[in-house]
Every structure is written in C-alpha cells, then in structure tokens.
C-alpha positions in Angstrom: 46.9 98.2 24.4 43.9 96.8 22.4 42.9 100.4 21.9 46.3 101.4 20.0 46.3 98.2 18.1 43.0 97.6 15.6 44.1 94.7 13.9 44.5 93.1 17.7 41.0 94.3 18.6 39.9 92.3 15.5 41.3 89.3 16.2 39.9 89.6 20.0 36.5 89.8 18.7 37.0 87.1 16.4 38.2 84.6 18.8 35.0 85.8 20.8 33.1 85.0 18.1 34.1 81.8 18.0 33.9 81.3 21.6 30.3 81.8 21.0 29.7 80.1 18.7 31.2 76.7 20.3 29.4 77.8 24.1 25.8 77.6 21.6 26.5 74.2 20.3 27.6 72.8 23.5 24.5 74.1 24.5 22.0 72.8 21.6 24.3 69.1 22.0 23.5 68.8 26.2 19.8 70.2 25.1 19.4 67.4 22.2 20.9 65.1 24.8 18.9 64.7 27.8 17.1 61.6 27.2 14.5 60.4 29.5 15.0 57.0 31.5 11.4 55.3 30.0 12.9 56.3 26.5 16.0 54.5 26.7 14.4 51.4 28.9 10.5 51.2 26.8 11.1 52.9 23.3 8.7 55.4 21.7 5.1 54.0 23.3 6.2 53.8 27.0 7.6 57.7 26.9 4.9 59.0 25.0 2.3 56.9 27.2 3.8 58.0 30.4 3.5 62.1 28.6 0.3 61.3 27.6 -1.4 59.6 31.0 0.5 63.0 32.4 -0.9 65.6 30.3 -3.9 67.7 31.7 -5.1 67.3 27.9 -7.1 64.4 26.7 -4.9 62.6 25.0 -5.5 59.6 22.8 -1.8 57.6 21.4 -2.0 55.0 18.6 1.5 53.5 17.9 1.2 51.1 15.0 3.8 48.7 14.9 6.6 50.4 15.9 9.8 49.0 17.8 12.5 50.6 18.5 15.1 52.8 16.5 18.7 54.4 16.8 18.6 56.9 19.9 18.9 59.9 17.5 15.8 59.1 16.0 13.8 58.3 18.9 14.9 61.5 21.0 13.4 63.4 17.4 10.1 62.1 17.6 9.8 61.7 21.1 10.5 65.6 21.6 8.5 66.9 19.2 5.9 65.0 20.0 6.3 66.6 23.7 6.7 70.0 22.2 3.6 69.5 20.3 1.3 68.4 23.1 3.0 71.4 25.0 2.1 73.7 22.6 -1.7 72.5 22.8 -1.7 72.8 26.6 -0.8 76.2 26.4 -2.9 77.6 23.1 -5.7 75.0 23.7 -6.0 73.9 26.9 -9.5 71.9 26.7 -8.8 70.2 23.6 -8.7 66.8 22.6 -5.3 65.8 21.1 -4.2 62.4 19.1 -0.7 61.4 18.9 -0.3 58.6 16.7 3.4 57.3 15.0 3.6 54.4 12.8 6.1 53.4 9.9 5.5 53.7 6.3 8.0 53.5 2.9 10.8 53.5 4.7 10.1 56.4 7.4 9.1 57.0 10.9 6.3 59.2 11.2 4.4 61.4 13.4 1.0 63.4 13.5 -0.4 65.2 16.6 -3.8 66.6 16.6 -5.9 68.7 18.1 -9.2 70.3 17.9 -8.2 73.8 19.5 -8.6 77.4 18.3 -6.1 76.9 15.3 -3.8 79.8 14.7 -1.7 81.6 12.2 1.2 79.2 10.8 3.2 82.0 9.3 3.6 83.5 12.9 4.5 80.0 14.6 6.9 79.9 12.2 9.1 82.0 14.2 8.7 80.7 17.4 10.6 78.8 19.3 8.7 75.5 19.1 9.0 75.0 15.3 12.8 75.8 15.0 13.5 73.5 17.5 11.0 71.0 15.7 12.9 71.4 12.5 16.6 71.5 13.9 15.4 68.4 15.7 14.1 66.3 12.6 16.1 68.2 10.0 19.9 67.1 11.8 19.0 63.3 11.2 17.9 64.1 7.8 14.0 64.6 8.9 11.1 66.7 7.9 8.0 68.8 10.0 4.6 70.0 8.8 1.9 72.5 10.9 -1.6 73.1 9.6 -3.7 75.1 11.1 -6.4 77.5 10.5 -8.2 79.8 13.3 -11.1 77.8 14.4 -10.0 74.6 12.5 -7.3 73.3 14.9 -3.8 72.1 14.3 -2.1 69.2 13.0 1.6 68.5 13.2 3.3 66.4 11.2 6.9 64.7 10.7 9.0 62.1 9.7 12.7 60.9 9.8 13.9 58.2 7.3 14.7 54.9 8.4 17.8 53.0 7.3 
C-alpha cells in the first residue's frame, strides 16, 4: 500500500523521523541523569576526591571554597571533570594531572591539567569527549576551553554561571 501511495510513504518517514529524534533525547536526558550517590550526599569535592584517589593518574584536587550548587550544575562540572581525567588516562597515561574548581565573578569554574604528550585541538574537536563537554556546560548556559600543543600538554577549562 505504501508503495502505491508516495505522499503516505512521506508521512511514514516523517513520523520515523520524529521517533528518532525523541528515542535520542530520551537517551542524552537518562545519559545527563545518572548522578552518582557521593554527588548528591558530598557536593563537588567528595565525587571528584573519590575519582581522583581512584584514578591510576596522579592526581592532585584543589577546591577553593566551593559549596554546593543546583544538581544541574554540579552533574556539568563533575562530568567533565571525569571526562577530562579519562581523556588523560587514555592519551597520557603517566602524567600528572591537577583538577582544581573554585568560584569567581559570579561563575563556577574548572581547569584540569596535565603534563602529557599534548595533541592537536582541531581534531579533538570532533570527538566525542568535547561535544559532550560542550552539550554538557553549554545546556545550563556554560562554556569549555582545550589547549594543547604536541609536547606541551593539555589544559581544560570551563565554567557555568551562578545565579
């Protein structure tokens, strides 16, 4: 029937379409959702202690003066901060890495180091890593920054406004 009837097949596909499109942002919403236990109980420090004290890396965390923030915001930093020390386990397994987050002009922010190989930006820039960095930050109105050069290391950066 769909074959003798275009204008059906069109709408079939659209509604597919659409299907799709819902089934992905389901799918981003349960990803952006699972919240660790230490996040919800400790805040910020506890998580990112408890990633940190896990991480084969050696990983130094300065938290100056934070407290704790809307879930939103502290699901943002907390998984990019995760993603970040990931991304050094994998590219740069024997480096030293600071993660430090502290407030400043109305902002949370966020800097992870590390003195690894470096690598090229422009091609991170399509991995899966930074777009889900910048969804992250960017849907509560946040920001992200990488730097790195081969054989300088990598810095990442971001913020999300407060209030």
């Amino acid at each position: 029937m769909v074959e003798e009837d275009p204008k059906a097949a069109m709408e079939m596909l659209e509604d597919l379409g659409v299907a799709v499109q819902d089934t992905i942002k389901e799918l981003r919403e349960l990803a952006h959702g699972i919240y660790p236990p230490l996040l919800v109980d400790s805040g910020l420090t506890e998580a990112l202690r408890a990633v940190a004290n896990r991480s084969p890396l050696d990983v130094q965390l300065t938290t100056e003066g934070i407290g704790r923030y809307g879930r939103d915001i502290e699901a943002a930093i907390y998984f990019c901060c995760l993603e970040a020390l990931q991304n050094a386990g994998k590219h740069a397994p024997d480096s030293r890495v600071s993660v430090r987050i502290w407030e400043e002009s109305g902002g949370l922010l966020f800097e992870v180091s590390d003195n690894g190989p470096g690598f090229d930006i422009a091609k991170a820039k399509q991995g899966h890593g930074y777009v889900n960095m910048m969804d992250r930050l960017g849907a509560i109105g946040g920001a992200v920054r990488w730097e790195s050069q081969d054989g300088q290391g990598t810095t990442i950066r971001g913020s999300v406004p407060l209030g």
